[in-house]
C-alpha positions as CSV (number, residue, x, y, z in Angstrom):
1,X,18.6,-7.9,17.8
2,X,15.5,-7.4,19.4
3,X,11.8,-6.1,17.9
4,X,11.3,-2.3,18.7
5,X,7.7,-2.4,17.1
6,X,8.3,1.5,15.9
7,X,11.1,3.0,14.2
8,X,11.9,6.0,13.3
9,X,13.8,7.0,9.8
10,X,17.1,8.7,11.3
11,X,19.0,8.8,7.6
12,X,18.2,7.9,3.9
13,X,16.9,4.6,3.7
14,X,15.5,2.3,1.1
15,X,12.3,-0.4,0.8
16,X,13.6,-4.1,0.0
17,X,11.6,-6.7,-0.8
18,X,14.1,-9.2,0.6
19,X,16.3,-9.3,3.5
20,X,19.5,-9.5,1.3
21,X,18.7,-5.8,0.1
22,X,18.6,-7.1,-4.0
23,X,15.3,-6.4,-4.6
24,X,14.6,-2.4,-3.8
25,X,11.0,-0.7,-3.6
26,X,10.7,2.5,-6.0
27,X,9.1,4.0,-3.2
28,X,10.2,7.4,-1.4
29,X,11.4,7.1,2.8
30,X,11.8,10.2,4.0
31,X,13.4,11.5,7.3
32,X,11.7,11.3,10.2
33,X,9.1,8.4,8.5
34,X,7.5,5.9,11.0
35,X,7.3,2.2,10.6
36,X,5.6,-0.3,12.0
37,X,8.2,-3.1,12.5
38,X,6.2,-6.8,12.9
39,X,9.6,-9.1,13.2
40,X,13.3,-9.4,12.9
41,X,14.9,-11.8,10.2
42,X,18.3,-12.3,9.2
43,X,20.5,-12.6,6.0
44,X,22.3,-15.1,5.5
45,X,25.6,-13.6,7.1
46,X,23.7,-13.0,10.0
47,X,22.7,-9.8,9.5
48,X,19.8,-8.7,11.1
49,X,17.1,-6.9,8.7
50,X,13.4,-5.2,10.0
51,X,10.3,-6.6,8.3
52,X,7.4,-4.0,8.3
53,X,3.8,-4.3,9.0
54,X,3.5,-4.2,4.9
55,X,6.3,-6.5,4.5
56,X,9.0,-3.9,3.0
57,X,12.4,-5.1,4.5
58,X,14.5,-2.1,6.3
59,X,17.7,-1.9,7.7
60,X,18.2,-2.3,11.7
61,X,21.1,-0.5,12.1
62,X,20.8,2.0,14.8
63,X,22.4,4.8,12.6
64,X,19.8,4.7,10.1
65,X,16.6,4.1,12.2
66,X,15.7,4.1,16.1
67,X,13.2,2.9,18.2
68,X,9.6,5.1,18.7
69,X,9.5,6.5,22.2
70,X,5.5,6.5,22.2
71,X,5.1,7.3,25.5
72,X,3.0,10.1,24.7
73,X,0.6,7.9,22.5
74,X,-2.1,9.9,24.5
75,X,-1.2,13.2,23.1
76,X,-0.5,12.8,19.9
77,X,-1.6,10.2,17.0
78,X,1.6,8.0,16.3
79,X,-0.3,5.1,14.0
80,X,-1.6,6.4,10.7
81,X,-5.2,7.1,10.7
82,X,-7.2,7.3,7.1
83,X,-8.3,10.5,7.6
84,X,-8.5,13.2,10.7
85,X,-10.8,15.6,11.1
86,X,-9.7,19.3,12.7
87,X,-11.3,19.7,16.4
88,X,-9.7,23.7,16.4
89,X,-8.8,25.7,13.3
90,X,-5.0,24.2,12.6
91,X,-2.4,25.3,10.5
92,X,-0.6,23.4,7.3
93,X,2.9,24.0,6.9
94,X,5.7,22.3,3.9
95,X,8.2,20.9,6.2
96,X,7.6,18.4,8.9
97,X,9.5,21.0,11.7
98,X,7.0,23.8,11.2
99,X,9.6,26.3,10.3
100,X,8.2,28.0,7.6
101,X,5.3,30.3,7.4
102,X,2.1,28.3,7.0
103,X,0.9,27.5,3.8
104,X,-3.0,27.0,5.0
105,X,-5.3,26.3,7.8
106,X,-7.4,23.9,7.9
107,X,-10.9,24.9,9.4
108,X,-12.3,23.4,12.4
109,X,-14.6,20.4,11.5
110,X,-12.5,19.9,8.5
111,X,-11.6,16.8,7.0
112,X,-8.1,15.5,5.5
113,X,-6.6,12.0,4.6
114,X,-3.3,11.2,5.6
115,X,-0.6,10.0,3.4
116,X,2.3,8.6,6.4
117,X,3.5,9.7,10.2
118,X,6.9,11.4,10.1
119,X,8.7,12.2,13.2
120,X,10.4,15.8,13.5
121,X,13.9,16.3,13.9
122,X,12.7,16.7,17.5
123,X,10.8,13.8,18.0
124,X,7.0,15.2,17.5
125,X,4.6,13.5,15.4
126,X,3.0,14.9,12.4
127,X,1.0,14.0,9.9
128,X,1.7,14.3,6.8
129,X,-1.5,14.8,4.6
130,X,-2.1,13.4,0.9
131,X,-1.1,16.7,-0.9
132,X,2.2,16.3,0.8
133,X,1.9,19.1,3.3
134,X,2.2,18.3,7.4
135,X,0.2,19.5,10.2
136,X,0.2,18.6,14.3
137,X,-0.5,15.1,15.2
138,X,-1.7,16.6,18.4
139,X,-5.3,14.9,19.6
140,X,-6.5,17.7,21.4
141,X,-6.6,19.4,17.7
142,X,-6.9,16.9,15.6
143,X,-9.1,13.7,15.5
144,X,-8.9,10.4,13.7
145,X,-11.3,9.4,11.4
């Protein structure tokens, strides 16, 4: 009932482009995906519905997203930059946990553009780069561009 400015993608979710869900967005959310919420309207039951920065409609019920805890906004990059550029050699992995092997590196002074922020099942930012892979979201190795 109130604006938590960030959420965070907890289950599968879809875009709307109205707040009575009959218009969906073709577009993939994924778990874990950040949004940028910039106010809270209702249906017409009463329902309340979460309008992103880019005007998508999303649910606001708590089971399928929660609020951003951003309180380490210094540490790590939780609003999507363009680009980043590596400060130290960092690693690319597939999955947004960093479970697998890594698939790359990316070199120090490297440059990559960003596709989206998703959360891990942990909580830790990561970026998730244009080619679909993720790396740290961590500003002491990578910087925004």
């Amino acid at each position: 009932m109130y604006n938590p400015v960030t959420v965070s993608v907890r289950k599968k979710i879809y875009l709307y482009k109205d707040v009575e869900f009959t218009e969906r967005i073709e577009q993939n959310v994924e778990i874990g995906e950040i949004f940028e919420i910039s106010e809270i309207r209702f249906t017409k039951k009463g329902t309340p519905r979460l309008i992103t920065i880019e005007g998508y409609v999303i649910t606001a019920n708590r089971e399928f997203v929660t609020r951003v805890n951003k309180s380490k906004s210094n540490q790590y990059i939780f609003q999507k930059p363009h680009s980043v550029i590596a400060i130290k050699n960092c690693k690319v992995y597939e999955d947004r946990n960093f479970k697998s092997d890594s698939v790359n590196e990316l070199k120090a002074k490297q440059k990559v553009y960003i596709q989206k922020i998703v959360l891990s099942s942990k909580g830790t930012p990561r970026l998730k780069t244009i080619n679909g892979t993720y790396i740290t979201a961590n500003r002491n190795i990578v910087k925004e561009v």
